[in-house]
N, C-alpha and C positions, 0 to 999 in steps of 0.2 A: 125638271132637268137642271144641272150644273150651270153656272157661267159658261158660255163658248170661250172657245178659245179664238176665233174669228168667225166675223159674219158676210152675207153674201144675201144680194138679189138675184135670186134667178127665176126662168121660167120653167116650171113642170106641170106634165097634164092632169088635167081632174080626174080621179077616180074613174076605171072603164077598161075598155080592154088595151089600149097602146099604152096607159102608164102601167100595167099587169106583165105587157110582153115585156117592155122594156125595163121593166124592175128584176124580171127575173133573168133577163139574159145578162143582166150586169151583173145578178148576184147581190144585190141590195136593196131594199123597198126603205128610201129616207124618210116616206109618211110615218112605216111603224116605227122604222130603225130597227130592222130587222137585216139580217140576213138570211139569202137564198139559194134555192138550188138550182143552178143552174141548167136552164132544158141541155139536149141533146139537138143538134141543129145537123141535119146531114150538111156533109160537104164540109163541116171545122172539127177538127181533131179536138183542139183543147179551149174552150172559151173563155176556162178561167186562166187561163195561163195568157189571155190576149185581151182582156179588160182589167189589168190590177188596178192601172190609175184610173179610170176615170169610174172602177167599181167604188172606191173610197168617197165621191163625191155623190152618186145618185144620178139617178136619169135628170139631165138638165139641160137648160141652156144659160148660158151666161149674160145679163144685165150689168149688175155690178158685180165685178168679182171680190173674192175673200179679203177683209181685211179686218185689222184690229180696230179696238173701240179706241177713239180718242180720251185724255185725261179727263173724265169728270161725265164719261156718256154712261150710261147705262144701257141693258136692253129693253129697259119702257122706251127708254126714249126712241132709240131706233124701233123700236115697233108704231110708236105714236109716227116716228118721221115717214116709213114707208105707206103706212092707211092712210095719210095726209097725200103721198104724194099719187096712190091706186086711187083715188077720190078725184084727183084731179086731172088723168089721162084716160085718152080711150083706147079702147080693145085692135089689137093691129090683127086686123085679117090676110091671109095670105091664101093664095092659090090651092099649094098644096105642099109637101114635100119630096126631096130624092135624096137618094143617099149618093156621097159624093167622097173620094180619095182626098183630104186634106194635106197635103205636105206629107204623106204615108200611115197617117190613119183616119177611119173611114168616120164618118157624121152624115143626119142628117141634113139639110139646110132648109131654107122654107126659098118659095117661087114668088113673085110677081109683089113684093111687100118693103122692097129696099127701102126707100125715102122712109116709108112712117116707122117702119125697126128703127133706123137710124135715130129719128128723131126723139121716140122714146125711149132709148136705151140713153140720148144725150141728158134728155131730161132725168131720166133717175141718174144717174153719174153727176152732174153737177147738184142733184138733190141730196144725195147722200154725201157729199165728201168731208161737211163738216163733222161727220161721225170719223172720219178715218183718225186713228192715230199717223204720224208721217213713218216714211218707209226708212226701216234699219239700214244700213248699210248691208249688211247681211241680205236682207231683201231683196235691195235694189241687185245684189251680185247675182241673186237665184235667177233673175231677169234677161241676162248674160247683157248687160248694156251695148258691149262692143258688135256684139248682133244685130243690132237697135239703128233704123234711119235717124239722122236727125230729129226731126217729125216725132219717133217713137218714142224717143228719150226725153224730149221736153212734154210729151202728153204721161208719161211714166213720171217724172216731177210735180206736174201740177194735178195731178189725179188719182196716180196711184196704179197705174196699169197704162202701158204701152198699148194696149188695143182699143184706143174709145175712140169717140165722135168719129171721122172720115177712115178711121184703118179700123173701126170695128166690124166684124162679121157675124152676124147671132149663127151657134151650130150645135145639132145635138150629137155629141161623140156618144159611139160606140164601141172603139177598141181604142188601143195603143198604138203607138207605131208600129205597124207592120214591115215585113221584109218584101222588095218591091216582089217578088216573083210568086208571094201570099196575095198578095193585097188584089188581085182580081178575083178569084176562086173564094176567097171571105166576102168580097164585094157579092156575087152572084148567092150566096149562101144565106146572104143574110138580108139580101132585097126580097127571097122566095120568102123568107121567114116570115118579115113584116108587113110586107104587102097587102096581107086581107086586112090591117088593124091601122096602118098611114090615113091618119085624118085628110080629107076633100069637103071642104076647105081648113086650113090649119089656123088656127085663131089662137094669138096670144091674147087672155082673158085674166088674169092675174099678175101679181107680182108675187114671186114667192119669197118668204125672209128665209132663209138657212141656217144654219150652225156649225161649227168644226168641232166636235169634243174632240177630250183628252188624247184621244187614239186614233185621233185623226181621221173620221168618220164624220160624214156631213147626213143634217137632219131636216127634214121641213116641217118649222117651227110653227108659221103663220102664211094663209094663202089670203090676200088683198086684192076682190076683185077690182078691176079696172071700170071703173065709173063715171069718168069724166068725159 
């Protein structure tokens, strides 16, 4: 495969049936880099008309988010950087998961695991940063700064993203933003959906590395189990 056009840590599940549903209800499988068909889910009219964004990225959750390679990084090295840093952290167990209204679109989130998420999302975020190239101005505008606490804006400066250490929240998005008077009846339709396949207990076990090609399509390049 090509050079990316940016790269990303995230977590996706191993091979089985929850990374199956959730690859198909998005309508993308980022293991083959495939595109899917979308089931029929009673209770939602149109599924591809209500995952466009987060069908472009793949079933995931956010670690590091997308960025470009710094002057002089290649993708060995950020490969070599991430299985340095899977080698060195351990597996964050959680409870389980629920599916939850985020700001008007729906994700799921994990239970009973805040502290150690926390901890190792801080840890790959200050591990990776010297890969980042810094943010365009362009960038930082897609960000909407003026939206941004205090707090936001200087972790957006020295990072590269507004959502790390204390304001980050690991979640695995499902839709887009919904219209509030959808956003219950998609809620109920899509917890009947998942429910026989929501891992008990939910265990972050990997680091996943990703890709952005050309057309803006993210891929899972490299999974790094957590060994540490």
């Amino acid at each position: 495969m090509d050079q990316m056009n940016r790269y990303a840590v995230y977590y996706a599940p191993r091979p089985g049936q929850f990374a199956d549903l959730t690859s198909q209800w998005l309508g993308w499988d980022a293991a083959k880099g495939q595109a899917l068909a979308q089931p029929l889910v009673p209770g939602i009219a149109d599924a591809a008309g209500i995952t466009v964004d987060p069908r472009r990225y793949g079933f995931h959750g956010t670690i590091r988010a997308p960025f470009r390679l710094a002057e002089g990084v290649d993708e060995a090295e950020v490969r070599s950087n991430v299985a340095e840093l899977a080698a060195s952290l351990a597996p964050v167990i959680c409870k389980g998961l629920v599916l939850e209204n985020l700001h008007g679109f729906l994700a799921l989130t994990p239970q009973g695991c805040e502290a150690a998420l926390l901890e190792l999302a801080a840890q790959v975020v200050e591990g990776t940063n010297a890969l980042r190239a810094p943010l365009t101005g362009a960038e930082i505008a897609r960000r909407r700064p003026e939206s941004l606490s205090p707090r936001q804006r200087d972790l957006l400066d020295r990072w590269g993203y507004p959502f790390v250490m204390e304001e980050f929240r690991f979640h695995l998005t499902l839709t887009d933003g919904l219209p509030i008077a959808d956003a219950g009846p998609v809620a109920e339709a899509l917890q009947a959906h998942f429910a026989p396949v929501l891992p008990q207990p939910f265990v972050i076990e990997d680091l996943c590395l990703f890709g952005e090609d050309t057309a803006g399509r993210f891929h899972l390049l490299h999974r790094y189990a957590l060994t540490g």
